[in-house]
KEKE-3310 file (N, C-alpha, C; in steps of 0.2 Angstrom, whole numbers, plus 5000, padded with zeros to 4 digits):
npx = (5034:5029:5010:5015:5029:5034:5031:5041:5043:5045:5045:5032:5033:5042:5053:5052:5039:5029:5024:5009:4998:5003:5011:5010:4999:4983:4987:4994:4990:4976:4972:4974:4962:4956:4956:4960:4965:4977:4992:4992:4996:4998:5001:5009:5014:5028:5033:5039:5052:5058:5055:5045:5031:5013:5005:5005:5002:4989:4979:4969:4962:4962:4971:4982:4988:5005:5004:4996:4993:5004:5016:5014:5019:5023:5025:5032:5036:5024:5006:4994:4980:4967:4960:4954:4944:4939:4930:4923:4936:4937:4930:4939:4939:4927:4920:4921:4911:4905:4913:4927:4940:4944:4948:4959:4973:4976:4988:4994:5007:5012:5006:4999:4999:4994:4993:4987:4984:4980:4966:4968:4970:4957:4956:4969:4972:4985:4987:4979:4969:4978:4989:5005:5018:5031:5041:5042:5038:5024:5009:4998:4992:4994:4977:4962:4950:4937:4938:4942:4950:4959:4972:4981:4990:4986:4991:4990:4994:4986:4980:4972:4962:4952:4943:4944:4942:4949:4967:4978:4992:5010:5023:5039:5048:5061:5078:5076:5080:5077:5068:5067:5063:5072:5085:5093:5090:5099:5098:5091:5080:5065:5052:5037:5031:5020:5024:5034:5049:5051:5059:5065:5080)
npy = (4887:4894:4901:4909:4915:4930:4937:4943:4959:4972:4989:4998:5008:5021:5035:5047:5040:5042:5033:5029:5020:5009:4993:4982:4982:4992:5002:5009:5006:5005:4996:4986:4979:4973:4956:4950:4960:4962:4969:4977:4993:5010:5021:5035:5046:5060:5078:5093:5104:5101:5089:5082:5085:5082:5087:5098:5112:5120:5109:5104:5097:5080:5082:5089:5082:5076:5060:5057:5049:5043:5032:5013:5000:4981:4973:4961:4945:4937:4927:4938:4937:4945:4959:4976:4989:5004:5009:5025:5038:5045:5060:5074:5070:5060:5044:5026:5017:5004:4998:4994:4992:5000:5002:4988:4978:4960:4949:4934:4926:4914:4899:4899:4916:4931:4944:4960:4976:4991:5006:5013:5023:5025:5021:5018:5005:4993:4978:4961:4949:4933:4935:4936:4944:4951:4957:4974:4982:4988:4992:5002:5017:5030:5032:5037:5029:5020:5014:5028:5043:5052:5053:5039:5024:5008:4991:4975:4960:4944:4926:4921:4923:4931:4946:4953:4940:4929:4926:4940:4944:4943:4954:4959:4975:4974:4979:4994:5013:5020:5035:5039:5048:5058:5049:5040:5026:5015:5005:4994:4981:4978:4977:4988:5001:5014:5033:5033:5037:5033:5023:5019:5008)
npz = (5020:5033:5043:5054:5046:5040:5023:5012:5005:4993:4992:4986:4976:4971:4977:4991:5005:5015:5029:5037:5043:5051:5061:5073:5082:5089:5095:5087:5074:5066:5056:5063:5071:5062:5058:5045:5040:5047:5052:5040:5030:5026:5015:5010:4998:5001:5001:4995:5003:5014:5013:5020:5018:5012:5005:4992:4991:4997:5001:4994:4985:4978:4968:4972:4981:4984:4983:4972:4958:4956:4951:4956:4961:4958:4974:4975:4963:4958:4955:4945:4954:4954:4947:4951:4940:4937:4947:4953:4959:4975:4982:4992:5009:5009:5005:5001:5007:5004:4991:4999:4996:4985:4968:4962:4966:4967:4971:4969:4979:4986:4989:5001:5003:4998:4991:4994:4984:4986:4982:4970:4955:4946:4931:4929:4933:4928:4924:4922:4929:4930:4924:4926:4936:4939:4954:4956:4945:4936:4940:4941:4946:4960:4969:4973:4977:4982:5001:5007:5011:5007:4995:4995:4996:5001:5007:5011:5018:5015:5021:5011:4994:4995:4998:5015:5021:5028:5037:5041:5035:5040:5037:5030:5025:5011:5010:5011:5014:5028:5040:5055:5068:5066:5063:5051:5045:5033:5020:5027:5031:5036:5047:5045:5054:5059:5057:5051:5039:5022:5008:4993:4994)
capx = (5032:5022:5006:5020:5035:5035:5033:5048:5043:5050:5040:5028:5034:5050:5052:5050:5034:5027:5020:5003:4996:5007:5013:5007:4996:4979:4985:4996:4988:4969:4970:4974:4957:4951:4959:4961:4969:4981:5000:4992:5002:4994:5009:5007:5021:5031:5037:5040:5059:5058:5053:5038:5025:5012:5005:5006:4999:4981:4977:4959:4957:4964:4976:4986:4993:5010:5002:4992:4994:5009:5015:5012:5022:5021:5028:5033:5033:5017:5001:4986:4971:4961:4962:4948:4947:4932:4927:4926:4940:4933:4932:4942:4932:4922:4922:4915:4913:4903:4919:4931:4947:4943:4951:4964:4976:4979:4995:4997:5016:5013:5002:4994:5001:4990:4996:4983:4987:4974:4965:4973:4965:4952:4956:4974:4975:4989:4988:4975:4967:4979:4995:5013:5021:5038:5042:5046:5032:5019:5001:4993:4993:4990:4972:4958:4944:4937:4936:4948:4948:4965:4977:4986:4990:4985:4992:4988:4994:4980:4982:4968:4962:4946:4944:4942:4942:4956:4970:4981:5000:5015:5029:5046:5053:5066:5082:5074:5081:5072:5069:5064:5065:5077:5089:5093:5095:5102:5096:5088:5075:5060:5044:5036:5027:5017:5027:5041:5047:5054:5060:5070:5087)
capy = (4894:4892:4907:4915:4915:4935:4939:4948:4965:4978:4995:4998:5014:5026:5041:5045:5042:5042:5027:5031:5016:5001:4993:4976:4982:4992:5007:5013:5003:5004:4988:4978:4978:4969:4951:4948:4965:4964:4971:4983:4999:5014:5023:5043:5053:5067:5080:5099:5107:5097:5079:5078:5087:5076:5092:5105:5119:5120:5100:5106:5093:5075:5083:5093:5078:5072:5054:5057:5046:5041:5023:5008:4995:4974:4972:4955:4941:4932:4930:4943:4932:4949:4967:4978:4995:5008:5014:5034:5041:5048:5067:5072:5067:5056:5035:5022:5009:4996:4996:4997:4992:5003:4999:4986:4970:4957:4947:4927:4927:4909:4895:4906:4923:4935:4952:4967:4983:4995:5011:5014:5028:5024:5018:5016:4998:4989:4972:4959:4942:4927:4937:4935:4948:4953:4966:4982:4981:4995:4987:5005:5023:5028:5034:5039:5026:5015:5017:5031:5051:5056:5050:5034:5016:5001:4985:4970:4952:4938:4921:4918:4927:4935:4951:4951:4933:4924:4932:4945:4940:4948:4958:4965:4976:4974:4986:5003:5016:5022:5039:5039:5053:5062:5046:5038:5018:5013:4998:4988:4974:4980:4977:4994:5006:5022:5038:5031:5039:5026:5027:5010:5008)
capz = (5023:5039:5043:5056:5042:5035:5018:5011:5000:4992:4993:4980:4972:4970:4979:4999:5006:5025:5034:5042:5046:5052:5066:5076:5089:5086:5096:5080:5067:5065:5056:5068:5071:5057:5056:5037:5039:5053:5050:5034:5029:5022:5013:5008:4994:5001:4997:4997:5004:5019:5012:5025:5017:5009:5000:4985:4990:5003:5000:4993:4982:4976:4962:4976:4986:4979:4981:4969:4951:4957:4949:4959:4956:4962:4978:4975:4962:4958:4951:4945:4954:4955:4948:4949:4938:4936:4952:4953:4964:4978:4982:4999:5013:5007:5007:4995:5010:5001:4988:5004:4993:4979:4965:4968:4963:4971:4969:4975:4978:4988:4991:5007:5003:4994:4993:4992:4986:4987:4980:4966:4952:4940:4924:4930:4934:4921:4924:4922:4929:4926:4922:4929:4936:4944:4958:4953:4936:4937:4942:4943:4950:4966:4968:4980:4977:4987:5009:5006:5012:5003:4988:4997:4993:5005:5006:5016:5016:5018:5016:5005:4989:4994:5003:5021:5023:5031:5042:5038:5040:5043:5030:5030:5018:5010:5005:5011:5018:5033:5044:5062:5072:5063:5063:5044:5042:5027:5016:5030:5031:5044:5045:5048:5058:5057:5057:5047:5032:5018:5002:4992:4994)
cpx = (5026:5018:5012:5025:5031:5036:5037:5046:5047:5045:5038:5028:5041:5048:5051:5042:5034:5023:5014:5001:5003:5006:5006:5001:4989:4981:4991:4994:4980:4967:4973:4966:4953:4957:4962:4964:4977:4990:5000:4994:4998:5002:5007:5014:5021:5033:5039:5049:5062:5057:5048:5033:5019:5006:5006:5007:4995:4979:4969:4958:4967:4970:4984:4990:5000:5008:5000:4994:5001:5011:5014:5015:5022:5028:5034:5034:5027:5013:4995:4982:4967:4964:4954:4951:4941:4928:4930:4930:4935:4934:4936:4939:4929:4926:4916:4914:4909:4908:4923:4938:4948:4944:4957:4967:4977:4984:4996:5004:5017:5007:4996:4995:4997:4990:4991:4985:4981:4971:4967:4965:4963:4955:4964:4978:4978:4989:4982:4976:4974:4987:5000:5016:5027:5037:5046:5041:5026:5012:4998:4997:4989:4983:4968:4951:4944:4935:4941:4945:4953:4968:4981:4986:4990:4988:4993:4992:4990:4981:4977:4966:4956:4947:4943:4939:4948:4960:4976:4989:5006:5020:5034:5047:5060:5072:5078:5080:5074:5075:5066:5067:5070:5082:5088:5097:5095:5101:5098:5083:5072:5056:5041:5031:5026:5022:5034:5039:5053:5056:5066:5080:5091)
cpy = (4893:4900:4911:4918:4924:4936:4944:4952:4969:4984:4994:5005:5018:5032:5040:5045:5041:5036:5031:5028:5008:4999:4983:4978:4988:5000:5013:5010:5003:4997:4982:4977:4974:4962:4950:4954:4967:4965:4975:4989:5003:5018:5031:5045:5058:5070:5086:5100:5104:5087:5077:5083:5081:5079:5097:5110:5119:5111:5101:5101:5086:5076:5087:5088:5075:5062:5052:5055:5042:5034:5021:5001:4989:4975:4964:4951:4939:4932:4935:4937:4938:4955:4969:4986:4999:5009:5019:5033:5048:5056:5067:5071:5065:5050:5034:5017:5003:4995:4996:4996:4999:5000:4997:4980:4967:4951:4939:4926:4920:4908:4899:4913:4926:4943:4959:4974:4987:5003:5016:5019:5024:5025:5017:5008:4994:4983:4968:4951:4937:4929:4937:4944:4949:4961:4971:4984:4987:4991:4993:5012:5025:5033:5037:5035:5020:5020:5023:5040:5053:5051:5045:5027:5012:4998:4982:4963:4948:4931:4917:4925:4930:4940:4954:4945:4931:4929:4934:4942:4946:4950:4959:4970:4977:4979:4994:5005:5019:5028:5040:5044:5058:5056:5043:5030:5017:5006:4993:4985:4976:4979:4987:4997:5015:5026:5038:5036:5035:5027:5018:5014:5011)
cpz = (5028:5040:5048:5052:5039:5028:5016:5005:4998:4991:4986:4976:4974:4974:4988:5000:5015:5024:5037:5045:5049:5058:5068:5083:5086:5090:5093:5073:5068:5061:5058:5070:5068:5055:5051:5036:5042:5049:5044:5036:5025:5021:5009:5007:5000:4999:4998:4999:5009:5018:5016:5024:5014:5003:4997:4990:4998:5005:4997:4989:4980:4973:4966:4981:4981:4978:4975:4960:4950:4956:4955:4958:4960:4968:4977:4965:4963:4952:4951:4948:4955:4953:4946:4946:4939:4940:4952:4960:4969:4980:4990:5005:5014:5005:5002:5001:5009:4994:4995:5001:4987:4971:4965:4963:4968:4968:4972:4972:4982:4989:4996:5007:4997:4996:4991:4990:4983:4986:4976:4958:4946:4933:4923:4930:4927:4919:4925:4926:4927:4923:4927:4929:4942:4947:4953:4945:4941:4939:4940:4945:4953:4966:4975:4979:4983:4996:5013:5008:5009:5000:4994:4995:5001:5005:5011:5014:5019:5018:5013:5002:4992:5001:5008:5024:5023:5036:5039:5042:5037:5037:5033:5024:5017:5007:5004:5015:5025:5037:5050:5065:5071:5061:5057:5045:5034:5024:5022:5027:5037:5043:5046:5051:5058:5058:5053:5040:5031:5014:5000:4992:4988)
residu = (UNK:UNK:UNK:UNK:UNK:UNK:UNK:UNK:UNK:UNK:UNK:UNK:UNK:UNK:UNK:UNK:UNK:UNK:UNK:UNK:UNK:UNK:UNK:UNK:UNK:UNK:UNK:UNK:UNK:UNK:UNK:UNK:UNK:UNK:UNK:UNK:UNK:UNK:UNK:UNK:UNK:UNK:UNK:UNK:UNK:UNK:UNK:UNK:UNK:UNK:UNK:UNK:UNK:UNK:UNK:UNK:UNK:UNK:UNK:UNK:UNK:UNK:UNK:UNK:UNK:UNK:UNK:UNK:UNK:UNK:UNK:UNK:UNK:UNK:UNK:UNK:UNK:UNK:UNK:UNK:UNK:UNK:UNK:UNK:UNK:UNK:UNK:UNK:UNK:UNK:UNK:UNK:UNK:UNK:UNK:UNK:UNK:UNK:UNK:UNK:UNK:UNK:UNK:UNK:UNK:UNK:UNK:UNK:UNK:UNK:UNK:UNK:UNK:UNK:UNK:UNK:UNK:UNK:UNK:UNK:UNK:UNK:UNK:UNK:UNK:UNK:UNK:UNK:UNK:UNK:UNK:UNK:UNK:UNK:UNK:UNK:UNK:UNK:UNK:UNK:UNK:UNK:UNK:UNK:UNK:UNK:UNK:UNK:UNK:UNK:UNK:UNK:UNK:UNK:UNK:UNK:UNK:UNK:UNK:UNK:UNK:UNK:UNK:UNK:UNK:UNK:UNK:UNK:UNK:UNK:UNK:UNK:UNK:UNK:UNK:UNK:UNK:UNK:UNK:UNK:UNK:UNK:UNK:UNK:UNK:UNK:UNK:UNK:UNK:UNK:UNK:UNK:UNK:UNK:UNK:UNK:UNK:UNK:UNK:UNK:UNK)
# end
């Protein structure tokens, strides 16, 4: 696998959610900006009568977004080289930015591939240090700690284990469905970009 080869995922939870962050370029991805991040995905539940809501009710607090608690499951094969647990989930509009991941796994699924998934709820995380785990296995549920203003899940790929160090490398996913613009693809392979709503095949 060479640093351009794509990693191939499968979303990290059930149900439809929204894209917010994606994309290769910095003027619909915000982390293109930060190297060790570039091509990360910020993924928010919907919900409601229409499938593109992303809250209950008002949104006034954490417990109101459908993101919120929501399993989390390994994108991949691999191994645990890092889970952290026991940072407070944050209140809405507010950031921890000296934790910026919050609480978090990371996943080595190759030699250079290390797969971050990110801000997951306190005292959630189910997997430890040194454990093997298969796609589709629960790691956690989804939270608000960390450099986070609302209930969503990160994920980055790196090609080394530590936390903004190295450069951040490219994904697909695999066997979604996807909605753009009203139009409905049906168990593709895309990499993705903001505004997208997704859901597994």
């Amino acid at each position: 696998m060479t640093s351009e080869s794509p990693l191939l995922l499968r979303l990290p939870f059930t149900g439809r959610w929204f894209v917010g962050q994606a994309g290769d370029t910095p003027n619909v991805n915000h982390h293109m900006k930060v190297r060790p991040q570039w091509y990360g995905v910020d993924f928010l539940k919907c919900g409601g009568d229409s499938g593109r809501t992303l809250v209950r009710t008002t949104g006034g607090s954490v417990e109101d977004f459908y993101s919120w608690d929501e399993p989390i499951l390994a994108p991949a094969d691999g191994e645990i080289v890092s889970a952290l647990d026991g940072l407070p989930d944050c209140v809405l509009g507010q950031k921890d930015p000296a934790n910026p991941a919050g609480n978090h796994v990371v996943i080595k699924s190759a030699p250079d591939r290390f797969i971050f998934v990110a801000h997951l709820k306190k005292g959630s995380v189910a997997v430890a240090s040194g454990e093997r785990v298969k796609a589709g296995q629960v790691l956690g549920r989804c939270g608000n700690s960390g450099n986070s203003t609302a209930p969503h899940i990160h994920l980055h790929v790196q090609d080394g284990p530590v936390l903004n160090q190295g450069r951040g490398q490219r994904t697909i996913f695999q066997g979604i469905q996807v909605e753009l613009s009203g139009k409905r693809f049906e168990n593709v392979d895309w990499p993705l970009l903001s505004g997208l709503f997704v859901w597994p095949a």
